[in-house]
C-alpha positions in Angstrom: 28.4 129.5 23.2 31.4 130.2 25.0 34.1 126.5 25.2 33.9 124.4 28.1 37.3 125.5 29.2 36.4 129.0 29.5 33.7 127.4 31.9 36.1 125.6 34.0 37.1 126.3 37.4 39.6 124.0 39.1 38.9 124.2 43.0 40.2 122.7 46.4 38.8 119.8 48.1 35.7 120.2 50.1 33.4 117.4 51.8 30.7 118.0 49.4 32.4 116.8 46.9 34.4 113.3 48.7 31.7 111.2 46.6 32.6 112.6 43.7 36.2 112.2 43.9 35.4 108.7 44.5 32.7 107.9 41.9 34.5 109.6 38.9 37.8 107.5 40.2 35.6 104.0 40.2 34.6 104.7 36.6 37.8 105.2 35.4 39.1 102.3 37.0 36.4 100.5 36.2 36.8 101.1 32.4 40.2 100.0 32.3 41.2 98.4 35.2 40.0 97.1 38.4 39.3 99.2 41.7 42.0 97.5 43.8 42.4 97.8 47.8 44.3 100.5 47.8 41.8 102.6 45.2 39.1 101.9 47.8 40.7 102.5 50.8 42.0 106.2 49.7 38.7 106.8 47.5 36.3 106.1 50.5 37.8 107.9 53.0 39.7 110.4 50.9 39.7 113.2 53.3 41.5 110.9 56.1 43.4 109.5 54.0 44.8 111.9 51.3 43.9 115.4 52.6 44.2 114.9 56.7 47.7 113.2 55.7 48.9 116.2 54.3 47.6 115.6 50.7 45.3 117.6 48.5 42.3 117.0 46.2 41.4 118.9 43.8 38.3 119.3 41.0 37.3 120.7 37.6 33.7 122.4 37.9 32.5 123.1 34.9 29.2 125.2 36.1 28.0 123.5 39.0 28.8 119.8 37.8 32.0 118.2 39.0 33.7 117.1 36.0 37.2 115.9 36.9 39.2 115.3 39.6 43.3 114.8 40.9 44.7 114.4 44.2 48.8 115.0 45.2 49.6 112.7 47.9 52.9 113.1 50.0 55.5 110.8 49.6 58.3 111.7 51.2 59.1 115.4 52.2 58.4 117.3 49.1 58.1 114.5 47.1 54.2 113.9 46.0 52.3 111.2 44.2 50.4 112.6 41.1 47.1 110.5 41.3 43.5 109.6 41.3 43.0 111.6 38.1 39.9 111.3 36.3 37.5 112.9 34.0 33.8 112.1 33.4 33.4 110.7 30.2 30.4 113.2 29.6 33.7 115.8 29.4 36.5 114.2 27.9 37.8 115.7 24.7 38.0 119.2 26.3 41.6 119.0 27.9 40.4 119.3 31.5 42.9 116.3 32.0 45.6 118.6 30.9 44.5 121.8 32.5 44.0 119.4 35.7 47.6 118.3 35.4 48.9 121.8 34.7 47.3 123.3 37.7 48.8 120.3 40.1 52.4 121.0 38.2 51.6 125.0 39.0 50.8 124.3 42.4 53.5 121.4 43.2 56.3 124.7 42.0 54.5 127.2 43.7 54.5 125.1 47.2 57.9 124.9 47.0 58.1 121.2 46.0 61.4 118.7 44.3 59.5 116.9 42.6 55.9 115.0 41.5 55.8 111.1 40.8 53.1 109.3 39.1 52.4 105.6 38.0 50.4 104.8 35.2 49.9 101.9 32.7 51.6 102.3 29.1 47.9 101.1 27.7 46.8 104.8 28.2 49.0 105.8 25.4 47.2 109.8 25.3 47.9 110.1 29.4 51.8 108.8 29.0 51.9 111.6 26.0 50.5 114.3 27.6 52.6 113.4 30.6 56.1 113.6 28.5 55.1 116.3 26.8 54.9 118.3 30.1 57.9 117.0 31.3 57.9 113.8 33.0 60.3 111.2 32.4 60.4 107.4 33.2 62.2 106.1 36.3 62.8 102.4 37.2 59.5 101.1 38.7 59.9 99.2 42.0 59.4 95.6 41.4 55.9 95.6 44.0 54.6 99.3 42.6 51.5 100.3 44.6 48.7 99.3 42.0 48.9 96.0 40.1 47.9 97.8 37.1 51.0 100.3 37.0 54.1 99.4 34.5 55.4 102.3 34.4 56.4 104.9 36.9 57.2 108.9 36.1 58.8 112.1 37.6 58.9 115.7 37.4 61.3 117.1 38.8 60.8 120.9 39.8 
């Protein structure tokens, strides 16, 4: 049997898939957090408000079963927000979350950008890992950060 990651495809947003984008986001957040206003307002209407806005979505498909997702969201000009990342639990352990990331980095350089920012929560000690180990570093956090739930914020810088 040939690994999962050789059966991965990452692919661009498309309709068909807005409800999955939301529902694998809602179970991660649900896990470990809370789904605040702002996670529902950008999950349920994720095409008007990430990808119409000049954002993008994008998804791991392993077969024809949507198993991780990531959207970039513009900041400021090229200056995006690394977010919305999630991975079914029925496929974690296979690294999507890292090829995920790498294919948002790879994208992020080859669009030309300065730089990708993130937020995250120091509890998910294997994300804030990962993250360094590609290259992001912590920046101060604004004292209001968009989600409650953040404590720490990181860049890369392209």
């Amino acid at each position: 049997m040939r690994p999962l990651s050789d059966q991965l495809t990452i692919i661009p947003f498309d309709t068909k898939y807005a409800k999955d984008f939301a529902r694998l986001n809602v179970e991660w957040l649900e896990k470990y957090f809370v789904v605040e206003p702002l996670d529902q307002q950008l999950l349920e209407k994720c095409e008007e408000t990430i990808v119409q806005k000049g954002g993008y979505i994008f998804f791991a498909k392993v077969e024809e079963e949507i198993a991780g997702t990531f959207s970039l969201i513009p900041v400021e000009s090229n200056i995006y927000e690394l977010g919305k990342m999630a991975v079914s639990p029925k496929f974690q352990g296979h690294k999507i979350g890292q090829q995920l990331l790498q294919h948002g980095i790879d994208f992020a350089k080859n669009e030309g950008w300065k730089k990708v920012i993130l937020y995250s929560n120091t509890l998910l000690e294997n994300a804030i890992y990962i993250y360094k180990k590609i290259g992001f570093v912590e920046i101060p956090i604004e004292k209001k950060p968009l989600y409650k739930r953040s404590n720490i914020k990181m860049e890369l810088v392209l």
